[in-house]
C-alpha positions as CSV (number, residue, x, y, z in Angstrom):
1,X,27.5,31.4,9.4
2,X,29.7,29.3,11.7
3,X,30.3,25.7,10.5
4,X,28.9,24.7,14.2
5,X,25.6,26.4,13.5
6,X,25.1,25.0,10.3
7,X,25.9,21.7,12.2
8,X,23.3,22.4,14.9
9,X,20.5,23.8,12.7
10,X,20.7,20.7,9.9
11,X,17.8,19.0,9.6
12,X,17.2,15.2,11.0
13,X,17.8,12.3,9.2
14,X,14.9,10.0,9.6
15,X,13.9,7.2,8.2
16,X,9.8,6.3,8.6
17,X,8.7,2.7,7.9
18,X,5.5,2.6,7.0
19,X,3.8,-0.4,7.5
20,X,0.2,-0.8,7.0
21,X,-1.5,-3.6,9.4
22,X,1.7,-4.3,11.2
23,X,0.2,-4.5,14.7
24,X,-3.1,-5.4,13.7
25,X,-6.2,-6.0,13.7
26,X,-6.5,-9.4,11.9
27,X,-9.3,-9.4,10.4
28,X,-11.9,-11.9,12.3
29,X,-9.2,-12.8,14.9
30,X,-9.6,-11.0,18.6
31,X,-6.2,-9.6,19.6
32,X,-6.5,-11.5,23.1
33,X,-6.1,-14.9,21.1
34,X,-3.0,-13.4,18.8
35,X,0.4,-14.8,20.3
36,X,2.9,-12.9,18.1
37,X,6.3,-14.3,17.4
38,X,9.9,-13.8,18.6
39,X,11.4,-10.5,18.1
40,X,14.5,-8.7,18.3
41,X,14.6,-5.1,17.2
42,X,11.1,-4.0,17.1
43,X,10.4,-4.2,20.9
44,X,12.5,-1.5,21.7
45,X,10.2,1.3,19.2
46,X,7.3,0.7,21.7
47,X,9.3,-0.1,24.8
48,X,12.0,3.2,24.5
49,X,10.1,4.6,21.4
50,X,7.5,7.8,21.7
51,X,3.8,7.5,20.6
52,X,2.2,9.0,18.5
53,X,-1.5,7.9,17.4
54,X,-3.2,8.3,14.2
55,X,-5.3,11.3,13.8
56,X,-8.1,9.4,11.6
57,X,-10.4,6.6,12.6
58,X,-9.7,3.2,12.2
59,X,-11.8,2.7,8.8
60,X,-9.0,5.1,6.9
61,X,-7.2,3.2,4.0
62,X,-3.6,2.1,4.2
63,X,-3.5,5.2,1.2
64,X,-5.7,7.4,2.9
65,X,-4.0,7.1,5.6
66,X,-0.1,8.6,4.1
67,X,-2.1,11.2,1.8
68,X,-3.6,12.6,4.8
69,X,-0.3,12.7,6.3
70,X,1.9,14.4,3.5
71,X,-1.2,17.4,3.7
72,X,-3.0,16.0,0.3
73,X,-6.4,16.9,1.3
74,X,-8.5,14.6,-0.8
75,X,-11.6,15.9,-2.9
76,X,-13.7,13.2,-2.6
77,X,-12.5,9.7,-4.7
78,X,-9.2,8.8,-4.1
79,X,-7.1,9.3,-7.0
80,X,-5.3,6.3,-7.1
81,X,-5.4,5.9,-11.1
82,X,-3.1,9.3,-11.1
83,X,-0.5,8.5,-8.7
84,X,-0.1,4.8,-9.8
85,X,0.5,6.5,-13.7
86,X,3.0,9.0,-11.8
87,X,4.6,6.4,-9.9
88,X,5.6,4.5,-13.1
89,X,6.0,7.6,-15.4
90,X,3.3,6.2,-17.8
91,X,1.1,7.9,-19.9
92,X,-2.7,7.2,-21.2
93,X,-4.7,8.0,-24.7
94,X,-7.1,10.9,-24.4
95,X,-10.1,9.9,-21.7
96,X,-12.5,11.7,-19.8
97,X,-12.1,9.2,-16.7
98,X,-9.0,6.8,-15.5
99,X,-9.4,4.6,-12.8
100,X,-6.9,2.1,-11.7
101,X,-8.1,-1.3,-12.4
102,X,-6.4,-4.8,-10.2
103,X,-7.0,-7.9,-11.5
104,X,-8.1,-9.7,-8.2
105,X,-9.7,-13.1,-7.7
106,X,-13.0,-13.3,-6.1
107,X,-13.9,-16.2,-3.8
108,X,-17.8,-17.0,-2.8
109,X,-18.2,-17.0,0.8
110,X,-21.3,-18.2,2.7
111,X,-23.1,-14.9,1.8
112,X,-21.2,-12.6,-0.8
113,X,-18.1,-12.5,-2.7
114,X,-14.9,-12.0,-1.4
115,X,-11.2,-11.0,-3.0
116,X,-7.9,-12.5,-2.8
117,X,-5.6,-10.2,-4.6
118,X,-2.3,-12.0,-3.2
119,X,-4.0,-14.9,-5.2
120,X,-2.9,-14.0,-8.8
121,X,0.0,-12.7,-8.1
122,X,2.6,-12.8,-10.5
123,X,0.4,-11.5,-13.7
124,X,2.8,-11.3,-16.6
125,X,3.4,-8.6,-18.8
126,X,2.5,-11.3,-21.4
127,X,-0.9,-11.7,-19.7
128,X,-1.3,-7.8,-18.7
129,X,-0.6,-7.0,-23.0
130,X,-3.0,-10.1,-23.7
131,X,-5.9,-8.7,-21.3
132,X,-5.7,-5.1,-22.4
133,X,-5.8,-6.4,-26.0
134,X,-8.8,-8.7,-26.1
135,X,-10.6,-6.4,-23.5
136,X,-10.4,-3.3,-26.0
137,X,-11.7,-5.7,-28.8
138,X,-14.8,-6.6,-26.7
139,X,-15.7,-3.3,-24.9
140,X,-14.3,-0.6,-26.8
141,X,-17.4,-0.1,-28.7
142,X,-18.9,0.8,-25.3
143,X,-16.6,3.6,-24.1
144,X,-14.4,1.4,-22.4
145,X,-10.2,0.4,-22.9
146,X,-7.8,-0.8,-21.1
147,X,-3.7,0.1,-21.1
148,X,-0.8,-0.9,-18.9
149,X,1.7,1.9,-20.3
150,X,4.1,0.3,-18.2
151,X,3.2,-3.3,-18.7
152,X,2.9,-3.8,-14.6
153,X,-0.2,-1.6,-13.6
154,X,-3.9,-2.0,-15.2
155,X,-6.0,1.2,-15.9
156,X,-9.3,1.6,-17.4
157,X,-10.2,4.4,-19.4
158,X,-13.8,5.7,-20.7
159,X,-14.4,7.7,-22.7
160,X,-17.4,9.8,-20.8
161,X,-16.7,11.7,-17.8
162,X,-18.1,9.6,-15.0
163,X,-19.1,10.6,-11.1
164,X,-18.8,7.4,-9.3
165,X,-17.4,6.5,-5.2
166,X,-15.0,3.9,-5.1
167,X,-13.3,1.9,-2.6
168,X,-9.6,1.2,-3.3
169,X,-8.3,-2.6,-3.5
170,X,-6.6,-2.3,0.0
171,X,-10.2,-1.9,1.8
172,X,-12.0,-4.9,-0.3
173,X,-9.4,-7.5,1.3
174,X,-11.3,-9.7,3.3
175,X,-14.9,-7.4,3.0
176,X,-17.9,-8.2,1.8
177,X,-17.9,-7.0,-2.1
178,X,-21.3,-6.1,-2.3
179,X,-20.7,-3.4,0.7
180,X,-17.2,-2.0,-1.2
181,X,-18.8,-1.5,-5.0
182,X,-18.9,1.7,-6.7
183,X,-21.7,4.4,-6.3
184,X,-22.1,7.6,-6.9
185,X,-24.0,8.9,-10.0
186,X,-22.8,6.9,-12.2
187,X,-22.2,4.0,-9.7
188,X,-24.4,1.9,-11.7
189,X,-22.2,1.9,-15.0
190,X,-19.2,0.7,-13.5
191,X,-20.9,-2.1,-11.1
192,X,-22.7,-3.4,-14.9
193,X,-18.8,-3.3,-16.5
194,X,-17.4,-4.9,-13.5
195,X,-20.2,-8.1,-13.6
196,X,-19.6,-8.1,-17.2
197,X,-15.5,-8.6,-17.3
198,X,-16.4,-11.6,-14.9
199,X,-18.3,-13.3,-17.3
200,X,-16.0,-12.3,-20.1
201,X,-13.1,-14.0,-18.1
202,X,-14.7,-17.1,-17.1
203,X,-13.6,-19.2,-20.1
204,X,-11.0,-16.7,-20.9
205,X,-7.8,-18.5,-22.6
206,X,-5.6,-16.8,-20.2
207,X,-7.1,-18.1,-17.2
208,X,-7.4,-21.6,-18.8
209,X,-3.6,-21.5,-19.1
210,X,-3.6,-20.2,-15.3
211,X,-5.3,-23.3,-14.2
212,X,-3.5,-25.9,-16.2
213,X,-0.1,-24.6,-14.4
214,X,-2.1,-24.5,-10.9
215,X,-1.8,-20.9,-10.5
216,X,-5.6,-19.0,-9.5
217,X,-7.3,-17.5,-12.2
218,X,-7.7,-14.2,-12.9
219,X,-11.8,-13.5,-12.2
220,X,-12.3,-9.7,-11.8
221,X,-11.1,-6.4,-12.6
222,X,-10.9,-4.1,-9.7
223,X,-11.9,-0.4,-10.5
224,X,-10.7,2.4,-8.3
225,X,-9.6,5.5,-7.7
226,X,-10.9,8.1,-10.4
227,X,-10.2,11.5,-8.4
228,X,-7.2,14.2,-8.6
229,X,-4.8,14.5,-6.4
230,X,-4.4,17.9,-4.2
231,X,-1.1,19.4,-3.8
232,X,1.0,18.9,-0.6
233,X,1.7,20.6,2.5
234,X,4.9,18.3,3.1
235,X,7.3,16.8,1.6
236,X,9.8,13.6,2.4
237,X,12.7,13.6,0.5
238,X,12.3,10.0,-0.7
239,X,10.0,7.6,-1.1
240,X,10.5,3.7,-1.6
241,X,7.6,1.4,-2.6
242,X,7.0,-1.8,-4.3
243,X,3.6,-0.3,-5.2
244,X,3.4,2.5,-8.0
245,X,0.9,4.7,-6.3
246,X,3.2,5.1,-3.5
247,X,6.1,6.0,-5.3
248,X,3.8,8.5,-7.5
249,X,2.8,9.7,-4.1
250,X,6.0,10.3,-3.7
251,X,6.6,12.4,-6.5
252,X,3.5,14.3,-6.5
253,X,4.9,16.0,-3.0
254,X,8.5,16.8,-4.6
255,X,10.1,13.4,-3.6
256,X,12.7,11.4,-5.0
257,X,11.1,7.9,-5.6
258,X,11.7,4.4,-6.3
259,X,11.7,1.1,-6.4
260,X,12.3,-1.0,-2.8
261,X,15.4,-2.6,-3.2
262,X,15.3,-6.3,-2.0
263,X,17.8,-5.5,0.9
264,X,17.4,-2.3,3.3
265,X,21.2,-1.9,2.7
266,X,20.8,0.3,-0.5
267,X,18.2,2.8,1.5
268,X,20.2,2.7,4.8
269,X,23.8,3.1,3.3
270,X,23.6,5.1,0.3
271,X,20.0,6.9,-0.6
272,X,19.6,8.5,3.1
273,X,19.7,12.6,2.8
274,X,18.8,15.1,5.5
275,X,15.1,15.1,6.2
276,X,12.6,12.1,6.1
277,X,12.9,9.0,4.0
278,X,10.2,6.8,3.7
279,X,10.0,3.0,3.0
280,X,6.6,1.0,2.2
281,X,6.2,-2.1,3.4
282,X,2.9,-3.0,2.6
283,X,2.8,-6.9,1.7
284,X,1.8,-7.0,5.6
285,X,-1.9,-5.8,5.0
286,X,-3.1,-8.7,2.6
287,X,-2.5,-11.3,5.6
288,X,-3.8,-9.1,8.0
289,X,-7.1,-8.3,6.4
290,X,-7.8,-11.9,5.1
291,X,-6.9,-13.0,8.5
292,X,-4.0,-15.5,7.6
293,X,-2.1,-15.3,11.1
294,X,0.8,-17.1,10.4
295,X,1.4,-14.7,7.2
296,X,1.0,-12.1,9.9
297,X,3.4,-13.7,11.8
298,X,6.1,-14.6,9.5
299,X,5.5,-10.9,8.3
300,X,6.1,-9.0,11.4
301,X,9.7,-11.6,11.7
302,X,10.6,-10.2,8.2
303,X,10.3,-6.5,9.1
304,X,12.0,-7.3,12.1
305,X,15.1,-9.1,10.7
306,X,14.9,-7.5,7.6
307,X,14.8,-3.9,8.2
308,X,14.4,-2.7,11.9
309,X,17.7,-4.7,12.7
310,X,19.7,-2.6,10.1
311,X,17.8,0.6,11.0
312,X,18.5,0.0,14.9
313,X,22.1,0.2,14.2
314,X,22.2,2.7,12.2
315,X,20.8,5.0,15.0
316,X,23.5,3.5,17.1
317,X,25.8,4.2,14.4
318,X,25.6,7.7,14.1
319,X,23.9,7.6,10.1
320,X,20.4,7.7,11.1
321,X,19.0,10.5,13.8
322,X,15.6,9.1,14.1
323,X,13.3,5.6,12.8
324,X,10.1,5.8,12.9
325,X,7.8,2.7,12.7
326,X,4.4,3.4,11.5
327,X,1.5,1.0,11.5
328,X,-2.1,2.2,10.7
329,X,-3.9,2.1,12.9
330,X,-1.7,1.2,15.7
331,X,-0.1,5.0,15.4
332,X,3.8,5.9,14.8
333,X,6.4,4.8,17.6
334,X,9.9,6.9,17.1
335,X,13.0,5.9,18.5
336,X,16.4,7.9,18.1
337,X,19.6,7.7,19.7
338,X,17.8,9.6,23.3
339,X,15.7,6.5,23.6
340,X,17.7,3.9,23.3
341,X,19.7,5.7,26.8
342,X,16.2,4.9,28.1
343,X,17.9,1.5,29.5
344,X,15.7,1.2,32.5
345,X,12.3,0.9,30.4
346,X,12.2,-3.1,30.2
347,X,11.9,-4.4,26.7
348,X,8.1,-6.1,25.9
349,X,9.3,-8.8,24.0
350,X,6.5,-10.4,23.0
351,X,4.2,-7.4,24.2
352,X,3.0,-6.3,20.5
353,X,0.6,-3.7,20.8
354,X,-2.6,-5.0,18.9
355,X,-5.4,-3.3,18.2
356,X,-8.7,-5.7,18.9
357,X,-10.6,-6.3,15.5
């Protein structure tokens, strides 16, 4: 075959930033009365871009939301415990069931309880070996453990098969908890382990350390995310997350994945191969769902600055053929080299396209 044919019929090289909340809604906040802040590469995706809106409802998780997309029809639960263990190439003892389980704070509002994940961020590794190994002296007897194979990532594992609905830690932000806990046949199980790790960590040495260096304590376990994955109908060729289930999501379609690099330089100058790359940017969805508009602002200025800047000019550049910037539920805007010709389109510069929560 001709070396021009084999030019023409190579594949794209596009990059898709995936950015969960990015355009809204806040949670609580009507669009009409968000003011967003000054940006400089972004307006040109949905001034020259082309649209594209999300095939699933609004109520579809941030995870949901990329399974769908790849062609991993989900069975059911989410299987968030599987990926995450993929993502980080762990492995588990023996168990009939593995969920994922997030330590989160819980906060009482004026009706129910409410988590703040963001709030105990960092958790040690320290404190991730000490909770796994006072949890298993406690519970064990029960059916119950807890590992962190790669000292980052919680699961819980019992030891009898269990048919439970859960609803992963991205959809509790902000929610009412009593509307997000487990059902399903054995729903009742896992909401009596979850009210009984609260107790057990409300004097909990760990989190009386926490609190004597000001930091919030650790006051839940999250459970989620018991199901199997499906195979995929499509693969990127990488995949870069901060967040193990992305990257295992990732790997489960055939991907390359890792871990985001601090600076976009490392994906945009030396990982990018022909076909689709995708980054996860998902710190954006904790201020967005607990309504915290100035980390919603000060989030939309980093993806700006940090990432669409170096992506705009490498379209202009000739190294990248396409960007896409795609914010659940908002849809995906894509931009390549054809629209930024589009010079007579004015540029929205403070026109973010919000979706009213």
């Amino acid at each position: 075959m001709p070396a021009r044919v084999r030019l023409l019929m190579r594949p794209d090289t596009e990059l898709c930033v995936f950015v969960p909340g990015l355009l809204g809604p806040v949670r609580g906040v009507p669009a009409s009365m968000l003011e967003p802040p000054d940006l400089t590469a972004m307006p040109l995706w949905w001034s020259r871009g082309s649209h594209r809106p999300d095939q699933q409802d609004d109520d579809g998780s941030p995870e949901t939301t990329l399974l769908d997309d790849l062609g991993m029809a989900r069975r059911g639960e989410l299987p968030g415990a599987a990926l995450s263990l993929l993502g980080e190439n762990g492995s588990l003892p023996a168990a009939a069931t593995v969920l994922r389980a997030d330590p989160v704070h819980a906060w009482a509002g004026t009706s129910d309880l409410h988590h703040d994940p963001g709030a105990v961020q960092p958790v040690t590794a320290a404190e991730i070996h000490r909770l796994c190994g006072d949890f298993n002296e406690v519970f064990a007897s029960d059916g119950w453990t807890l590992h962190a194979p790669a000292s980052s990532t919680l699961y819980l594992c019992a030891r009898h098969a269990l048919s439970v609905r859960t609803t992963p830690l991205s959809k509790t932000i902000g929610s009412a908890l009593s509307a997000c806990m487990p059902g399903g046949e054995d729903g009742a199980r896992l909401r009596a382990l979850i009210n009984e790790v609260q107790m057990w960590l409300f004097e909990h040495p760990l989190n009386q350390a926490r609190e004597q260096r000001g930091e919030a304590v650790i006051n839940g376990l999250w459970p989620w995310g018991a199901g199997e994955p499906a195979a995929a109908t499509r693969s990127p060729v990488a995949v870069w997350a901060h967040d193990p289930f992305w990257r295992g999501v990732g790997r489960h379609a055939g991907a390359v994945a890792g871990a985001l690099p601090d600076h976009p330089g490392h994906v945009l100058d030396e990982a990018l191969a022909p076909g689709q790359t995708i980054v996860v940017l998902d710190q954006v969805w904790t201020s967005v769902c607990r309504g915290d508009v100035e980390a919603w602002q000060a989030a939309l200025a980093e993806v700006d600055r940090e990432w669409l800047q170096s992506a705009y000019k490498a379209i202009r550049q000739g190294r990248l053929d396409a960007v896409v910037l795609w914010s659940p539920p908002a849809g995906a805007f894509r931009l390549d080299r054809r629209g930024l010709r589009r010079f007579w389109r004015r540029l929205r510069s403070r026109g973010v396209r919000l979706v009213d929560g």
